[in-house]
N, C-alpha and C positions, 0 to 999 in steps of 0.2 A: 689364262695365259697372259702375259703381258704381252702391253706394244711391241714391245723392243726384241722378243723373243723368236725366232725365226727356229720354230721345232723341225728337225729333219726326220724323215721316218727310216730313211735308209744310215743305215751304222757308219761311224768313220772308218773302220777297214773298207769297206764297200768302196766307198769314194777316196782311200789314198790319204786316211790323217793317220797320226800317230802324236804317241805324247814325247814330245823330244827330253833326253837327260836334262839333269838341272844346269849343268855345264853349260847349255847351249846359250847361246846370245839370249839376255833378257832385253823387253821392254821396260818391266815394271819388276818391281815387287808390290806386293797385295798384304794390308797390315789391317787392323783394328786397333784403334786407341784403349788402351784399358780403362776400366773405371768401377767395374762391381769391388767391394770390401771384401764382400764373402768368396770371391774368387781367389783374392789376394791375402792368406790371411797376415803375412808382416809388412801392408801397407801397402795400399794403388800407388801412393806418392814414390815410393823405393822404385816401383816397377815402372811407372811414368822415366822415369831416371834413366833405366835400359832402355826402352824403347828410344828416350833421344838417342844413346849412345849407337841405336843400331842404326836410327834414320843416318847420322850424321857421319858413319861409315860407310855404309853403300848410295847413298843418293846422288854420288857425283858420277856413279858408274850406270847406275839404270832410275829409272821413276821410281817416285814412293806412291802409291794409291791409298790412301789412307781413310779410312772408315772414322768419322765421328756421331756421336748422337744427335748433337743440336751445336746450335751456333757458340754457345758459350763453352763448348768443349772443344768447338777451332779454334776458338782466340783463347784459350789455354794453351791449346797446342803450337801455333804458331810464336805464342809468346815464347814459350819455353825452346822453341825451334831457335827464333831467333837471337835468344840469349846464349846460346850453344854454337851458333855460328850458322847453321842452317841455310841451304840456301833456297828459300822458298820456292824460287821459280821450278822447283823440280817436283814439288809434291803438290797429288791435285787430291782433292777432297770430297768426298761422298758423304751423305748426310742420309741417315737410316736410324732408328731405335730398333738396333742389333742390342745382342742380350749377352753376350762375349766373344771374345778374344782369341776363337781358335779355327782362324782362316783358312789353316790347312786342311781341317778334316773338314769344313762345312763350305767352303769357296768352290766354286769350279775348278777343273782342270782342263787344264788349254791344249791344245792339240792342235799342230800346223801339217797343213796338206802338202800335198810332191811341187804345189806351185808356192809353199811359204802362206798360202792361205791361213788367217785364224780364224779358229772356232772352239767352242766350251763344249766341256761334259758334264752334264747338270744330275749328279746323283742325289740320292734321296740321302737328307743325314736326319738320323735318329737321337742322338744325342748319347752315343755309345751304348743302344743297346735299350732306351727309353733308361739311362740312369737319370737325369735331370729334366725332368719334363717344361722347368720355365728355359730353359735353352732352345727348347724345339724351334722357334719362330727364327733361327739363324738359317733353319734351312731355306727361307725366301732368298737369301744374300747372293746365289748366283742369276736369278730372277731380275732383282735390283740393280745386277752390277749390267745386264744384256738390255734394261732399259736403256741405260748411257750407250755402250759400245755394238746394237745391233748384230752380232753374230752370228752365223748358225749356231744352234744349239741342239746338243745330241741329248735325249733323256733315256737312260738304259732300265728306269723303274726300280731297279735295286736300293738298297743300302749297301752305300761304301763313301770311307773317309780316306781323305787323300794322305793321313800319317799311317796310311796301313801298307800301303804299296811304293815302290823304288824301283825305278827304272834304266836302262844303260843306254836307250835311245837308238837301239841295233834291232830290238827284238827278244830281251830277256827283263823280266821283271821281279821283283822278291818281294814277298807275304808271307803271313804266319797262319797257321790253322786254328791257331788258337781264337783269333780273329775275325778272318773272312770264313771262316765253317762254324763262326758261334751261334748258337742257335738263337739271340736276341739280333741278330741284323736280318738274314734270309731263312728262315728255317725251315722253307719250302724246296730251296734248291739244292741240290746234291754238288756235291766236288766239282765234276765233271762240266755241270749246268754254268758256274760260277767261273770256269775259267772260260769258258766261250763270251762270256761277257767281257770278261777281262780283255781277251784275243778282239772282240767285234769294237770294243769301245776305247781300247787305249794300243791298239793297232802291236799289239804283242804276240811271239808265237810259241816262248821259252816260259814257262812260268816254273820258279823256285819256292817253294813252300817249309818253312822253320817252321819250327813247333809252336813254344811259349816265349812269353814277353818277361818283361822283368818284375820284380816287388814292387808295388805300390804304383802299377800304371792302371789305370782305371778305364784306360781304355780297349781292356781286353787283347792288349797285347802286338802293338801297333810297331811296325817292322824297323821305323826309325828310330827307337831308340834301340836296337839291337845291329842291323848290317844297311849298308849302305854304299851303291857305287860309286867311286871315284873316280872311274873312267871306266871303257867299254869292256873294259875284261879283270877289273879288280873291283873287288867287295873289301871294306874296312867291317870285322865285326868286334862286336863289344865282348870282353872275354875277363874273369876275374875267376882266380884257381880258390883263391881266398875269400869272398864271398858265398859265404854258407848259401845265403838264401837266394842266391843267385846263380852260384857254380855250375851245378849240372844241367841248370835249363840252356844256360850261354854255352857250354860244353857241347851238347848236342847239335844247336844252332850251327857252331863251329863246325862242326864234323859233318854236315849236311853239305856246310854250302864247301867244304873240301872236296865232297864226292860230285859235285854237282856239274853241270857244263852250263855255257851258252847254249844262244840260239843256234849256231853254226856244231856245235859239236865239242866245241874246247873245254879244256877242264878252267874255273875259274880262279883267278888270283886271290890268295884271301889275306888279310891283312886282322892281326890281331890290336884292335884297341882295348888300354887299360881303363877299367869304370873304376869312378872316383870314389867307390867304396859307401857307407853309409849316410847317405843326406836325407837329413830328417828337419821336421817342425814339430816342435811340441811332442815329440817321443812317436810321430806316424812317418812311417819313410817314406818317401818320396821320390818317382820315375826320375830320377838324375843318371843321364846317360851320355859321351862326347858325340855319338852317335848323330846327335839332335842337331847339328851342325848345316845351317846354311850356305848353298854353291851359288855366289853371286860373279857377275862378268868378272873382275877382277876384286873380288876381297868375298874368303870365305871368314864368316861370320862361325864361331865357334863356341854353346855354351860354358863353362869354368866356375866351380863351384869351393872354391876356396880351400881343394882339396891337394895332396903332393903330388897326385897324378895329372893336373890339369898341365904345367910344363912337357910332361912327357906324352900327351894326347896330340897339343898343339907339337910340339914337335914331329912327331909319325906323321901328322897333318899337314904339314910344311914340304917333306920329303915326297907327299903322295901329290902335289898342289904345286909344283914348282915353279909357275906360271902367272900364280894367282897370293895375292896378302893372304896370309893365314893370321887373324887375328881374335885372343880369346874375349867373351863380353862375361861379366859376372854376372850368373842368372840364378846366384842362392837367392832373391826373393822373387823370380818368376816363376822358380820350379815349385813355391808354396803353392802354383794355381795347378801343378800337375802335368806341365810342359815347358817345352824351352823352344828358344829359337826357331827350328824347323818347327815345331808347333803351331805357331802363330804368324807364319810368313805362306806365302801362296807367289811363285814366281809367273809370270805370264813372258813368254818366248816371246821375242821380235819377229817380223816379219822377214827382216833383212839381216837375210842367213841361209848358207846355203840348202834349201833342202831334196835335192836332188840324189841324196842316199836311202 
């Protein structure tokens, strides 16, 4: 156990946490700097590129926490920061030999008490399933980050990545079966077993369950790039009539979460998003979905893949966000690693906000 790690034995339902929606007041966003070749295969340099572009859109709205390996990958990064306009005082810097870039499914997830209290939920990440066995060591990364910011920390013993699950911050969550029932995460635990964890550790009481993920996501079929809440009682889902090898999975998806309600009883708002059709490298497609779309205090972060539907995503985006920049980032060489945007981003909630709901 680490210093910094303050394990609690009693669950955060027990004590009154919950994981608030991504809408909620952020302190931080939570990044890793890229750097593996064989992750990236059309260039870290390209995707260095996005990553300025994203720090340099939200970092006036919340913190960047940013993960590097060594010192000569901050004075790269800072460099490149500051040639971008960057303003440093906003990003603070962690230094770790992290092995990649996908904060979402291997970072903790933050969860704030009925007092605004924070604390983490330190799940076990496998590396989708033990596909990449030199990624495993990312799963210390919430370990490392509770050394710095002492927390309690919940450990629920499972595997689960935080791009599998979506939340409305009320009491309703979304998941695919494809995913949390695959027999390389838990294959010990039954249906039933896997949502009381859900319920004890991310303070939920609704849980919505989709089928399958899309072509070419590798990671068994992880919920954000398929639907995703936009507010307490609408879901955005990814839908293409046209898309062979996608159609009938996104079709049923669809039609699930039509029949589906909240927590409360209500039937849910569903909103169809168009996918931007076939994004491929070297003739392998590739999980390109608008779905993957980052909810930051004011600017939602959108990935855009050089396709004719990305105007018309960012637009339904716009309409659904009216509060909030809706701006697209071009992620045709980040989706070569297999994810986009919400892949690689981990929001951590502020304190200062109301959580008396």
């Amino acid at each position: 156990m680490a210093t910094g790690e303050s394990v609690v034995s009693r669950t955060p339902r027990e004590l009154g946490y919950c994981m608030p929606a991504e809408w909620s007041k952020h302190e931080a966003i939570w990044l890793a700097w890229p750097h593996d070749p064989t992750t990236f295969l059309s260039g870290v340099e390209k995707v260095e590129e996005t990553y300025v572009q994203i720090v340099k859109l939200i970092h006036r709205d919340e913190y960047v926490n940013l993960f590097v390996k060594d010192q000569a990958m901050k004075q790269k990064a800072t460099g490149l920061f500051e040639k971008s306009g960057v303003d440093l005082k906003k990003i603070r810097f962690f230094m770790f030999d992290y092995a990649d870039v996908w904060f979402r499914d291997y970072g903790p997830i933050f969860v704030l008490g009925k007092d605004c209290e924070l604390a983490m939920v330190h799940w076990i990440f496998n590396s989708w399933g033990e596909k990449y066995e030199e990624l495993l060591k990312d799963k210390q990364i919430p370990q490392i980050i509770n050394d710095e910011m002492h927390l309690k920390c919940f450990e629920p013993g499972i595997v689960l990545e935080g791009g599998s699950i979506d939340v409305n911050g009320k009491g309703t969550l979304l998941t695919t079966e494809q995913c949390l029932l695959n027999k390389n995460r838990n294959s010990y635990l039954k249906k039933e077993e896997i949502e009381k964890f859900l319920k004890d550790y991310l303070g939920v009481t609704c849980i919505v369950w989709l089928k399958n993920g899309i072509a070419g996501d590798d990671t068994d079929g992880h919920v954000d790039d398929l639907a995703r809440f936009v507010n307490p009682t609408t879901v955005v889902c990814a839908y293409d009539d046209g898309d062979e090898e996608n159609s009938e999975a996104l079709r049923k998806n669809y039609e699930l979460l039509c029949q589906s309600t909240d927590q409360d009883g209500r039937k849910l708002g569903v909103v169809k998003l168009p996918m931007p059709g076939n994004v491929a490298y070297d003739g392998k497609r590739l999980p390109a979905s608008y779905t993957n779309f980052y909810i930051g205090n004011r600017t939602v972060l959108v990935p855009t893949f050089e396709s004719k539907n990305d105007k018309v995503a960012i637009s339904i985006l716009k309409r659904l966000f009216p509060r909030r920049k809706v701006v697209g980032v071009n992620c045709v060489d980040l989706i070569c690693g297999f994810g986009a945007i919400h892949c690689i981003t981990q929001q951590q909630p502020s304190s200062d906000q109301d959580c008396s709901d």
